[in-house]
N, C-alpha and C positions, 0 to 999 in steps of 0.2 A: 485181318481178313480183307480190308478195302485195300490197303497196299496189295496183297496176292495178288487180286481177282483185275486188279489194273495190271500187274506185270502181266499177268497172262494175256490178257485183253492187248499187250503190247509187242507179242512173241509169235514168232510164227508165220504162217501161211492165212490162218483168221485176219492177225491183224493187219494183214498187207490189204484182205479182201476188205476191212474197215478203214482202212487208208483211204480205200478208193473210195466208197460211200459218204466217207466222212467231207471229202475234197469236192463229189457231187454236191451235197447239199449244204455245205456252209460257204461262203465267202471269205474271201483270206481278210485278215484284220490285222494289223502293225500295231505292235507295242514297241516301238521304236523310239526314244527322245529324239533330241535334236541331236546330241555326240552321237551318239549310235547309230545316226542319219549318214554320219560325216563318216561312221567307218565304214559304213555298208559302200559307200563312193567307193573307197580305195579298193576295199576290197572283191568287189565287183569287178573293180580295174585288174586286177590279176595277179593282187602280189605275192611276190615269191611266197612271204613268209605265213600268209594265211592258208596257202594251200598248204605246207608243211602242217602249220596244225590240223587242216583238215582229214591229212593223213596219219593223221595221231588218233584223232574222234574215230578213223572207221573202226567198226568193229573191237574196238576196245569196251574189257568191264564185260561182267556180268550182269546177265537181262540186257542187254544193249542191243538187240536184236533189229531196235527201231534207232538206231542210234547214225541214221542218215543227216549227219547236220549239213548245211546249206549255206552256211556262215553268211545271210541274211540275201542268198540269191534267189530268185524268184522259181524257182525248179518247181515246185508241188503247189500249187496255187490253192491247195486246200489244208494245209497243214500250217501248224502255228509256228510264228520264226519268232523266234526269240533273241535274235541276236549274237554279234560272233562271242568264238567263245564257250558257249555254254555246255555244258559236261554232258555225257552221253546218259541216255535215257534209265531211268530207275539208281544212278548215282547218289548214292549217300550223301548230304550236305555233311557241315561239319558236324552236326547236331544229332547224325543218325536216322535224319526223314529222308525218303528217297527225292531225288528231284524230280519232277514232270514237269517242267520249264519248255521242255526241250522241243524243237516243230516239228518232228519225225512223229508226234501221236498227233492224227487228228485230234479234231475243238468238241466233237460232240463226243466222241470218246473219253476222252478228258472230262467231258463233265461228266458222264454217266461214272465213271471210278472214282470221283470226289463227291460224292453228294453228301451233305453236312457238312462238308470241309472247307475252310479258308485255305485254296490253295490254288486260287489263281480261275481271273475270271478269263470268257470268250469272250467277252465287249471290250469295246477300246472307252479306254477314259474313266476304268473303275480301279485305278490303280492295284492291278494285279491281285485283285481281290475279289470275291464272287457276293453279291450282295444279300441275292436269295430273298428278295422281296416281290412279291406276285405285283402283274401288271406288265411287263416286257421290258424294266426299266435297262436301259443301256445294251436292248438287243439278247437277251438272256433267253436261249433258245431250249433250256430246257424248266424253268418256272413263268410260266404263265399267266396271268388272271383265267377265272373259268366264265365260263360264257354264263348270262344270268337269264336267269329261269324265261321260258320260251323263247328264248333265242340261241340260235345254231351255233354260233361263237361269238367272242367277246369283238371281235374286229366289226360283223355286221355289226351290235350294236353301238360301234361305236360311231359306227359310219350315218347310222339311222338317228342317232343323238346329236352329232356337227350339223346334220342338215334342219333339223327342226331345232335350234336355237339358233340358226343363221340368221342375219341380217333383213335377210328377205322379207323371211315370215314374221316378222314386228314391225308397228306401226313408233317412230323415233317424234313421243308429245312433247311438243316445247314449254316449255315451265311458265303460268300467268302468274303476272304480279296483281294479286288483288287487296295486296297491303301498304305499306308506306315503309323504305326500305330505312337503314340505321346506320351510322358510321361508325365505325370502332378501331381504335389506336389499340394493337391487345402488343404487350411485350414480346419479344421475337425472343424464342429459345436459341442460346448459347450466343447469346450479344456481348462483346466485349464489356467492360467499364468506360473503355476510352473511345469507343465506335462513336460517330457523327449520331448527331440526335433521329436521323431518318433511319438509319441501318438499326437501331435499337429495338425500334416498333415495327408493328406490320399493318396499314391501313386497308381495312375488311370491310366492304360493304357488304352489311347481312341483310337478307334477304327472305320473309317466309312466302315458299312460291306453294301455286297449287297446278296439279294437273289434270285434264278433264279432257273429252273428245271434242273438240271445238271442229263442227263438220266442216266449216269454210276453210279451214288447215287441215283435212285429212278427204276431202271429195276425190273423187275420181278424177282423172282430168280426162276423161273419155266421158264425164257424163251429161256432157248437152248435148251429145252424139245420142240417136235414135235407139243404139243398140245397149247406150250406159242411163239412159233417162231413167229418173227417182235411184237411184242406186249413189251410195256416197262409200269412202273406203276400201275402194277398186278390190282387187281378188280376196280383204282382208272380207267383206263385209258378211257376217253370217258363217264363219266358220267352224268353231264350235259350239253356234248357236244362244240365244237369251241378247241379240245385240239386231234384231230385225228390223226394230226402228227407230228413229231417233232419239225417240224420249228411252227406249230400252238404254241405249246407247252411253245417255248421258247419265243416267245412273252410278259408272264407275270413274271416282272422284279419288286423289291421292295430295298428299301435300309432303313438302320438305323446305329443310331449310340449307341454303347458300350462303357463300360466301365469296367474296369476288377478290381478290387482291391486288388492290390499285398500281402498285408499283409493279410489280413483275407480270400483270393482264394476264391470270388464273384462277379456276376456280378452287381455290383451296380446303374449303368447306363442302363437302355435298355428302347430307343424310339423310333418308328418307323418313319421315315419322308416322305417319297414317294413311291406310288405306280402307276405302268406304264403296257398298256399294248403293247409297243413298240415291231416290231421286230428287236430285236438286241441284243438277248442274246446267248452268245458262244453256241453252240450245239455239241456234243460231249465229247471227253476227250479234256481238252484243255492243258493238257499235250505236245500231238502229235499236237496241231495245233486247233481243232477244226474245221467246218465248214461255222463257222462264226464271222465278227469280232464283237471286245464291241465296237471299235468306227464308231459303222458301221452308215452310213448317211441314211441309208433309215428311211422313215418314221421321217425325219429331225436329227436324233438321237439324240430323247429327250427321252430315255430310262431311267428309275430310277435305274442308278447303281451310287455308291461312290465312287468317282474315290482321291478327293483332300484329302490330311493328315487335320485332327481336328487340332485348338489347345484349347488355354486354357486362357482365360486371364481377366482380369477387362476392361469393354470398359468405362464404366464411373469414375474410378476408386474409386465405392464405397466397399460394404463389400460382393455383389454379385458375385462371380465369373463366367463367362460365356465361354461354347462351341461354338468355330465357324469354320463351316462346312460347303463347298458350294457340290453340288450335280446336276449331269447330267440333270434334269429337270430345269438348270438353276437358281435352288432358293438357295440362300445362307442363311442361317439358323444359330440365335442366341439364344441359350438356356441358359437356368441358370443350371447351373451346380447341382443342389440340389436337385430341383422339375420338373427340365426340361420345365420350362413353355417357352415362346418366349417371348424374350424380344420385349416389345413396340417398334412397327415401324419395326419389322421382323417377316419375311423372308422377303427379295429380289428382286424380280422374275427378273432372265435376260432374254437377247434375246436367248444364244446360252449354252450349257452345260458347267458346272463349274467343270474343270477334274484340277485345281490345287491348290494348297494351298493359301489362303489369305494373305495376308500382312498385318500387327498391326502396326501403329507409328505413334507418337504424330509430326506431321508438320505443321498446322496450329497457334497454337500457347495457346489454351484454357486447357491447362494440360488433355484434353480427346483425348483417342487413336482416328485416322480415321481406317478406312478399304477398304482398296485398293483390287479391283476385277477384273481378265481377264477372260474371257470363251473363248473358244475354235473359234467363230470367230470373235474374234479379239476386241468385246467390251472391256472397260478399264473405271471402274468408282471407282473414291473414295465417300466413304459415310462416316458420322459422327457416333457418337454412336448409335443415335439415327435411324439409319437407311435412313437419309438424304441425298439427292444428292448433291453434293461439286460441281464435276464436271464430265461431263462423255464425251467420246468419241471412235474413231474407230479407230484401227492401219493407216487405209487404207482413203487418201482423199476422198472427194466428187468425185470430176475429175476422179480417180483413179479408182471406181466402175462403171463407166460411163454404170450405169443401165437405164439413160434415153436417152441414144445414139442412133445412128442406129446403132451405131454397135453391129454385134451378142456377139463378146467376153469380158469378164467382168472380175474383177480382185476378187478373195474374198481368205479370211484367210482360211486356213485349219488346224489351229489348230495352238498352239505357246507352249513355252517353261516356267518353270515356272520363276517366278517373284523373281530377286535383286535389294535389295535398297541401296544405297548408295550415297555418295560427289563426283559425277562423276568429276565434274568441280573445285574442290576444294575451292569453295566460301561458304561453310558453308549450301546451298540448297539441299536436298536432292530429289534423282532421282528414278524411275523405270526404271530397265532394263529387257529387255525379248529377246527374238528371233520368230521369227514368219516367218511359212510359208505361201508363197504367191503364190497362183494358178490364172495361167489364162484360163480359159471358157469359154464356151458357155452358155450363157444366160438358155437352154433351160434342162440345166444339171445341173444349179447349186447344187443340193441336189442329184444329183448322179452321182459321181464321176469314179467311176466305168465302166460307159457307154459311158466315154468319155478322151481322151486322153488328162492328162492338162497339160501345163507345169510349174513348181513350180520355183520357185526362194527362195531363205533364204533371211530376212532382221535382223538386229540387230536393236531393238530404245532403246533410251532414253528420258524419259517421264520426265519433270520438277511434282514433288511429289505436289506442291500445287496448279499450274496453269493448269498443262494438259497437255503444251505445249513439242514439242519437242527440245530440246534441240539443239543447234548450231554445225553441222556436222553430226547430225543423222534424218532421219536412213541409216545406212551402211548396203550395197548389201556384201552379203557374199559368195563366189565361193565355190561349191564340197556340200558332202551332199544328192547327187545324189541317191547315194546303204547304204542301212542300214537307212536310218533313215527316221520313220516314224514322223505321229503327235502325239504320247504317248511315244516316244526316244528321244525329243530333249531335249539334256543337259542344264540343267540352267548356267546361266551364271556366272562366277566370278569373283568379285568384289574385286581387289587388290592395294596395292600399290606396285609398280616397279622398284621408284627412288632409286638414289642413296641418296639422300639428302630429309630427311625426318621430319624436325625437327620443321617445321610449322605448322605441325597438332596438339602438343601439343601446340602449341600459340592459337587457335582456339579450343581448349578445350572451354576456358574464355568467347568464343565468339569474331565476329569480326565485325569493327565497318563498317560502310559504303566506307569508305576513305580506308581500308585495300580491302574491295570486287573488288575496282574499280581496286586499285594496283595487287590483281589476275588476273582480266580478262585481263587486258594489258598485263600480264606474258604471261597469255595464248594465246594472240592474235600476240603475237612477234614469239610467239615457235609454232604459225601452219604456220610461212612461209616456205618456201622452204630452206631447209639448206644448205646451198654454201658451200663446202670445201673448195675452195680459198680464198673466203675472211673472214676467221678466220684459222691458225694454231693449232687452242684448238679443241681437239674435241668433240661429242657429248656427254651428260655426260648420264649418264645409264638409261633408261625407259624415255630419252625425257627431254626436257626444260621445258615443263609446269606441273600446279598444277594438284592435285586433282588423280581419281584412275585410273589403267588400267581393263578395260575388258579382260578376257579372255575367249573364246568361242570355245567348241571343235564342230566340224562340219564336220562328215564323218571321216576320217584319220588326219585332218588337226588341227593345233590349231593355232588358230586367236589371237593373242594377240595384244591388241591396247589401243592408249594411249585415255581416255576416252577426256581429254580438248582441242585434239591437231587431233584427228582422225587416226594421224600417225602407219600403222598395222605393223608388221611383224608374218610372218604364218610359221610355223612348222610341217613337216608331220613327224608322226610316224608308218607310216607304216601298220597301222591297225586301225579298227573301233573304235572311244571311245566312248561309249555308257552311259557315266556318267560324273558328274561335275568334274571339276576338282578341286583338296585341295591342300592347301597354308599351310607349319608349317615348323619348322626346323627340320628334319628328321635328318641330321646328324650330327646335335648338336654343328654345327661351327658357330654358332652367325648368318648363316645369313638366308636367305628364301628361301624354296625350294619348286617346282612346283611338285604335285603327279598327275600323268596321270596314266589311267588305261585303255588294253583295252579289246576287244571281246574276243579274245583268250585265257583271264586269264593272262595277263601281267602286270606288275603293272611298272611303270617307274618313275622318280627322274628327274628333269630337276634343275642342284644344281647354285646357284649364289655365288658368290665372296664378290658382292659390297652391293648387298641389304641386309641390317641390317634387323635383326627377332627383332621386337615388338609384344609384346601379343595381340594388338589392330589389330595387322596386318596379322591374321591367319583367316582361314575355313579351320577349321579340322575334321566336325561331318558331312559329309554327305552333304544334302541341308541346315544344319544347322550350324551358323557359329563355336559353340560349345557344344561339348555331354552332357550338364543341360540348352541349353540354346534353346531348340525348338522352342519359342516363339518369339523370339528376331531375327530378321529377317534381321536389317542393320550390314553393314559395322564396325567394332568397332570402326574407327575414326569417323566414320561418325554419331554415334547413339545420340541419344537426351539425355540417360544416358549412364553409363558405371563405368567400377571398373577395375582398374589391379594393378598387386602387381610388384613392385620397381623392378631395377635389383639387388640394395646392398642383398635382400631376395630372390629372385628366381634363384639366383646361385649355383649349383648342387654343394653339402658340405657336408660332414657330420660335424653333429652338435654335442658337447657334452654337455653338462649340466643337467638342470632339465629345462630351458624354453628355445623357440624357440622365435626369435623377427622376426615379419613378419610388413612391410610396405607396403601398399597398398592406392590407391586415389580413391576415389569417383568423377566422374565428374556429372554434369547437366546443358545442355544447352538448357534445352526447353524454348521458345521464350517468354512464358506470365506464368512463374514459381513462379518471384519475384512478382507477383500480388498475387498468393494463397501460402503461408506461409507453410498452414499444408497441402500442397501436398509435401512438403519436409520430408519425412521418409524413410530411407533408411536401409530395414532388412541387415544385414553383418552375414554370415553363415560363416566357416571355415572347413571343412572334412578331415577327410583322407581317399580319395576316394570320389564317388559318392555317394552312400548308405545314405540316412536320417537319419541312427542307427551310423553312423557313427562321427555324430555332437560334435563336443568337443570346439566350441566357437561360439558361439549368442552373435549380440548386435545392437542395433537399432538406429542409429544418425540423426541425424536430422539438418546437416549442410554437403553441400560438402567438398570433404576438402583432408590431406594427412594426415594419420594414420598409429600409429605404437602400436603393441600390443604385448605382452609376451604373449606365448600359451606352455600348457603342454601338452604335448601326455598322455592318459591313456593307453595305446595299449602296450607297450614297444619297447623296440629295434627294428630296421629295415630302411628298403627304403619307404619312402610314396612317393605318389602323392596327393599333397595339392590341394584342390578345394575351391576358395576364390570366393562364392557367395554372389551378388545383387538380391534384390529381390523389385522392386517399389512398391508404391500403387496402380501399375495397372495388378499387378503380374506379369511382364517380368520378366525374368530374366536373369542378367548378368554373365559370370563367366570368370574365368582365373583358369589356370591349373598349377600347376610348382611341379619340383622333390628336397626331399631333405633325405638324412639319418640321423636318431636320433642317437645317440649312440652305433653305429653299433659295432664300434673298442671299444668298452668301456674296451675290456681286454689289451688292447692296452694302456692305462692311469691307469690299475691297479698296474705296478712292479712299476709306481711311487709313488703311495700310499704305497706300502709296503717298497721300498728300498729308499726313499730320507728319511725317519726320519731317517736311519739310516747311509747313506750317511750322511745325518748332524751332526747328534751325534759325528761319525768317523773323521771329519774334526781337532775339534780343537785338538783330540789326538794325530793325525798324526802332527801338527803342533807343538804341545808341545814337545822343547828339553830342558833335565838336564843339566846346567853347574857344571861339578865335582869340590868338593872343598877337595884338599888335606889334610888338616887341621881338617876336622873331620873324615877324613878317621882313623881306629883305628893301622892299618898297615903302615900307614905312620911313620917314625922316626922309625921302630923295627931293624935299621940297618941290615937288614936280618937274624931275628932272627926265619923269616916265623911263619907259621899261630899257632904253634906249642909254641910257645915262645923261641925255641932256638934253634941253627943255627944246618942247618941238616945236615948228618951225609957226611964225606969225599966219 
């Protein structure tokens, strides 16, 4: 019946009258290729032989009534050309469907007698095909979208939808860094094997930004003008109202996290993760102060700002690489570094804001990293990769809170310090350590602090990294700290060793058996009694009797240093605020370990040792980081579950001559349940000169722990390097060690030997060579002095 009702629709005196209508209201549309382009030329041109066909098409065939073909000449500007050639109208294919190909039917005709049918569209560019999907796609003048409820048709609104998401009407907030930004090498998808060591990786600064209405970046710039006074946010300000005034204003708080890509200057990473409308956003220039703090308690201060540094790592350690980021809204956040999706079983959600960096390390024993979490009051949970709870708990007892008391005053956290891990105890168990302050209150105040007069105390813990538990002698009450330090000031803690006598750590490398654990803690149980000077003449030997590391904690002017297995402190005042971690490295190059204090004033101080031996294992040199490539890597170097450092015979400051450098360096691994997965044993070994990825001049990938020695050539030439000998696991931490050596600096210094010993040598047996004269062949011997002359000279 839809073939009929289209012939008829194409016969006649009607469809002449639809001819015309059709030619009014559509626009002509070519379906034309490029050949078909080429024949329309010629034939345009007038060739003999396409007029003969054309005189074949007329009026040929039944139903051909419309059967005006054009053979692609522009005669009917409203009708469809199909190109020469094509058979007259309602023609039988060879298949028995009629044709309607043909430009003698108008385009809306045509469509009205196919409807359901695939048999050719009116839009150009849908390959002769009719798509039939709502919305106008490719100009389809008979399906539509329908105009949506209160509006006249779908065009106004669409017109009234372009304008209210335009450019205009949005305020474009630039991203604050209110965190400490991370580097990260993450593998670049579909990298050759044999690609340059920079084309392999992609170097990512991550970035957790926040965004907020910062008026001095959003004022009016009409408003010192009489007619724009008090008014900030030119035509935005007060438009759908709740935004009247500044502190309104500052209420809407967003964060996300970046990613920058050094080499090709893009942002490759960008997603947004929370939006708040908290008030607690700085109001002003926060230059001068501002009006308000970011770690302000009203309103619980669960504001969506980024306060804790990203990092970067494998938690499962498969071929995903993942961002982890925790965030004032309390949600700690694991994305895949690629697609940014969340990894299964994340985010987080904590009780209290997450204003510090995470901790990554394999301590359980399943070659998968845990992830260790503090917020701001005082929660402390590890989780597995999977985003599982391990074990979680409160700085602060039950007892301690004594929230179900009569009594009005309560104890609660006001924020802590970021997170060290290390071998507090020296038994091979690795620890958290933090600082935490401890407010006491009024039940009635607890979320605002401000209203109420508290008194704080400092405590120092130590947290056993797989049980929870606190450790034996902590937590220690810490004096001073009083002036200058707030809850986003308090210095992380560092994690050292102090003794004089250090040589058990590399026995525990290996691992230690149970019967070696017990023989520590009796070490350490004898060396926390009271030390008698009388009854021993020896005295105390340096950093204490017992194993394992010292804490160092700066707190107001004062620095705490104490023996982590023994609790024994002694404290240091320097006079002024230190407002940053304290670094551990040999600074003056004497073999041994030197303390760097820095303080308020712009002072930087040295605090030098005699007896403590410098080990590379035995530094934090980079900040909160224990080394500047090792962001990720969070413990202690004796204490870490891998690790790498290079020999003393090689990291002794030399100039080298040759053509190769021999550098020896050890891989350790002492994770607990390693030797059950095999091929978790891969160990990337980088070499640099320098930090820089372009820098790379030795790769190689072993797959047994062990001690190595390798010949390496510089392609660089002559000079002073600083060698950078990188680890890198299957869970992408990574390890490094730093050391200085010069290549063939003096090379002109070994050339007058090149030039003057071959002839030094040559010169030897000459000089050595003497003639014995023989009188006998001389020819003046016997001339009885008849001289040279042959006869005797003259009187």
């Amino acid at each position: 019946e839809r073939w009929e009702g289209g012939r008829e629709g194409a016969g006649g005196e009607e469809g002449e009258e639809e001819v015309g209508e059709g030619s009014a209201r559509h626009r002509r549309l070519e379906e034309a290729n490029e050949d078909e382009a080429g024949d329309a030329d010629q034939t345009n041109g007038g060739s003999a032989d396409n007029y003969a066909n054309a005189d074949a098409h007329e009026g040929g065939g039944e139903g051909a009534a419309y059967s005006q073909d054009d053979y692609l000449f522009d005669e009917e500007p409203g009708l469809y050309d199909d190109g020469f050639g094509a058979p007259p109208d309602g023609t039988e294919d060879t298949d028995g469907t009629p044709n309607w190909g043909d430009d003698a039917i108008p385009l809306e005709e045509r469509d009205e007698t196919m409807q359901g049918g695939d048999f050719g569209d009116d839009a150009y560019g849908s390959g002769m095909h009719d798509d039939y999907y709502p919305g106008g796609y490719h100009g389809d003048d008979y399906y539509k979208p329908e105009a949506p409820e209160g509006w006249d048709s779908h065009e106004e609104y669409q017109e009234a939808q372009d304008k209210y998401f335009h450019d205009s009407n949005y305020l474009r907030l630039p991203p604050h860094l209110l965190s400490t930004c991370s580097l990260a090498e993450l593998p670049r998808q579909y990298a050759g094997p044999n690609a340059k060591a920079e084309d392999r990786v992609d170097e990512l600064l991550l970035c957790a930004v926040s965004y907020y209405f910062d008026e001095d970046e959003c004022k009016n710039p009409d408003s010192r003008k009489a007619t724009g006074a008090g008014k900030s946010f030119g035509k935005h300000a007060n438009v759908d109202g709740g935004d009247e005034t500044e502190v309104q204003r500052g209420r809407y708080v967003a964060n996300a996290i970046m990613g920058y890509n050094l080499r090709w200057k893009y942002w490759s990473v960008q997603e947004v993760l929370d939006l708040s409308t908290d008030w607690s956003a700085p109001l002003g220039d926060l230059v001068e102060g501002g009006t308000a703090s970011v770690h302000s308690d009203a309103f619980s201060g669960m504001g969506a700002w980024a306060l804790a540094t990203p990092i970067a790592v494998k938690l499962d350690g498969g071929e995903t690489n993942h961002i982890v980021v925790g965030t004032s809204m309390g949600l700690v956040y694991v994305l895949e570094a690629q697609w940014h999706n969340s990894k299964t079983g994340w985010p987080v959600q904590m009780r209290h804001p997450v204003e510090q960096k995470v901790l990554v390390e394999d301590v359980v024993g399943n070659t998968n990293l845990e992830v260790f979490v503090v917020d701001a009051g005082g929660d402390v949970v590890s989780l597995n990769a999977d985003g599982g709870v391990l074990w979680a708990r409160n700085l602060l007892r039950n007892e301690e809170t004594m929230m179900e008391s009569k009594s009005s005053d309560v104890q609660v956290v006001r924020g802590t310090s970021p997170m060290s891990m290390g071998d507090v105890e020296g038994t091979g168990r690795l620890a958290i350590v933090l600082l935490a302050r401890i407010a006491t209150t009024d039940k009635q105040h607890i979320g605002l602090p401000e209203k109420y007069r508290e008194v704080s105390e400092y405590r120092l813990y130590a947290i056993d990294a797989v049980t929870g538990d606190d450790l034996p002698h902590f937590p220690i009450g810490l004096e001073g700290g009083s002036n200058g330090v707030s809850a986003s000031t308090m210095p992380q803690p560092l994690l050292i060793d102090l003794h004089e006598d250090q040589h058990h750590w590399l026995d525990q490398m290996h691992g230690l058996s149970e019967e070696k654990i017990e023989a520590i803690r009796a070490i350490n149980m004898e060396a926390s009694r009271q030390y008698d000077v009388s009854e021993s003449s020896k005295p105390r030997p340096h950093g204490g009797s017992g194993r394992g590391l010292h804490v160092v904690q700066p707190l107001g002017s004062t620095l705490h240093i104490i023996e982590g297995s023994t609790s024994c402190e002694q404290t240091v005042d320097v006079g002024d605020n230190i407002p940053s971690m304290v670094q551990a490295d040999d600074v003056h190059g004497t073999g041994g370990l030197d303390l760097v204090v820095t303080t308020s004033r712009g002072e930087i101080l040295t605090l030098e040792s005699d007896v403590v031996p410098y080990h590379p294992l035995n530094v934090w040199s980079a900040g909160v980081s224990r080394a500047p490539g090792s962001g990720n890597a969070q413990a202690h170097g004796f204490s870490s579950s891998q690790g790498i450092f290079v020999h003393p015979i090689s990291r002794q400051f030399r100039d080298v001559l040759g053509i190769y450098i021999p550098i020896t360096f050890e891989i350790f691994d002492r994770r607990p349940g390693i030797e059950n997965e095999p091929n978790r044993k891969a160990y990337e070994v980088e070499v640099r000169a320098g930090m820089s990825v372009k820098r790379v001049f030795f790769s190689h990938k072993y797959d047994t722990p062990g001690v190595y020695t390798e010949r390496i050539q510089i392609p660089y030439g002559p000079g002073y390097y600083a060698f950078s000998v990188r680890l890198m696991t299957t869970h992408g931490i990574v390890y490094e060690d730093t050391f200085h050596l010069g290549w063939n600096v003096n090379y002109m210094g070994g050339l007058w030997l090149i030039v003057c010993l071959p002839l030094i040598l040559a010169a030897i047996p000459i000089l050595m060579f003497k003639r014995k004269p023989n009188w006998e062949e001389d020819e003046d011997y016997g001339s009885r002095g008849a001289g040279i002359l042959g006869r005797e000279p003259p009187p």
